[in-house]
C-alpha positions as a printed Julia matrix, in Angstrom:
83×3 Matrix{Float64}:
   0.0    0.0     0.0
   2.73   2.58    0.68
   4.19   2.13   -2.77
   1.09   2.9    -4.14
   1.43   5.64   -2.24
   4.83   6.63   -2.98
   4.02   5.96   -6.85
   1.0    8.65   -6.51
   2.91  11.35   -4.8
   5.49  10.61   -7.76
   2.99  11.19   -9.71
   1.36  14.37   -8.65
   5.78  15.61   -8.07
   5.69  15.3   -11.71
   2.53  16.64  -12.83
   3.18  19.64  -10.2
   6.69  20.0   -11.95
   5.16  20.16  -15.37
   2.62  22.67  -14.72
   4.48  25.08  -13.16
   7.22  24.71  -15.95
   4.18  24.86  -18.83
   2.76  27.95  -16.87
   6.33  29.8   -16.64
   7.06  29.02  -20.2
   3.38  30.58  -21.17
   4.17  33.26  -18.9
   7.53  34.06  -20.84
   6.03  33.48  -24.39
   2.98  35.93  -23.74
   5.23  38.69  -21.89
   7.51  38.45  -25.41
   4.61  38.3   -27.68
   3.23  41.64  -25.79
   6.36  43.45  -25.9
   6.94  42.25  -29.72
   3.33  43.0   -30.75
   3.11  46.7   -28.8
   6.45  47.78  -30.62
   5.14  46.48  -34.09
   1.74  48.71  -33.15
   4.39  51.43  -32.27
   5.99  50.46  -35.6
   2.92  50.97  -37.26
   1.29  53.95  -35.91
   4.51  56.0   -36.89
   4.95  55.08  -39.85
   1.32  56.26  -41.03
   1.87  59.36  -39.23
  -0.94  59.65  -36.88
  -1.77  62.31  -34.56
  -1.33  62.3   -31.29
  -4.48  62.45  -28.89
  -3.12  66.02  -27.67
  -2.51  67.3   -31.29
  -6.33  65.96  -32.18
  -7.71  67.31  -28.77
  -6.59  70.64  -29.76
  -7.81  69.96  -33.78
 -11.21  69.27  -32.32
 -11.26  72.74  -30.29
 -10.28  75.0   -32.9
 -12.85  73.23  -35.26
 -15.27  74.01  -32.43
 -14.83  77.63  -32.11
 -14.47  78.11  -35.91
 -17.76  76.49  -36.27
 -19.53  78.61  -33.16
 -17.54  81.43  -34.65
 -19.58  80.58  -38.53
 -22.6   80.67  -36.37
 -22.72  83.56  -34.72
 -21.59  85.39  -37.94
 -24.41  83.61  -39.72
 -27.07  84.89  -37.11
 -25.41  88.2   -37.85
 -25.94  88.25  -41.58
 -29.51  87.35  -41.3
 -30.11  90.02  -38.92
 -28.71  92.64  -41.47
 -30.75  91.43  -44.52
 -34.09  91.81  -42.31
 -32.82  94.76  -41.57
């Protein structure tokens, strides 16, 4: 009975042993496949010369004013021609 025993704590020794190896080398490969696949984005996104959030951000608020600006001067113009 003990080497039964003996033979299934062998067992679960090596199954333990495998698993942990099988997690670190998953563990390894997806740390390198991140770090390749963010600097191919990197790669990418440079290359096609996109803007940055900032340079959009302030895109966006002079397209805002412009277009409040066109507004207003609208609204203007009407009020001289009924004038």
């Amino acid at each position: 009975m003990s080497n039964n025993n003996k033979f299934l704590d062998d067992i679960a020794k090596l199954t333990d042993s495998a698993i942990n190896t099988a997690t670190g080398s998953l563990s390894t490969f997806k740390n390198q496949f991140d770090e390749n696949f963010n600097q191919k984005i990197d790669c990418f996104l440079k290359e096609r010369n996109f803007v940055t959030y900032e340079e959009f951000a302030v895109v966006k608020e002079i397209a805002q004013k412009s277009h409040e600006e066109i507004e207003r001067l609208k609204k203007q113009i009407s009020e001289l021609q009924n004038k």
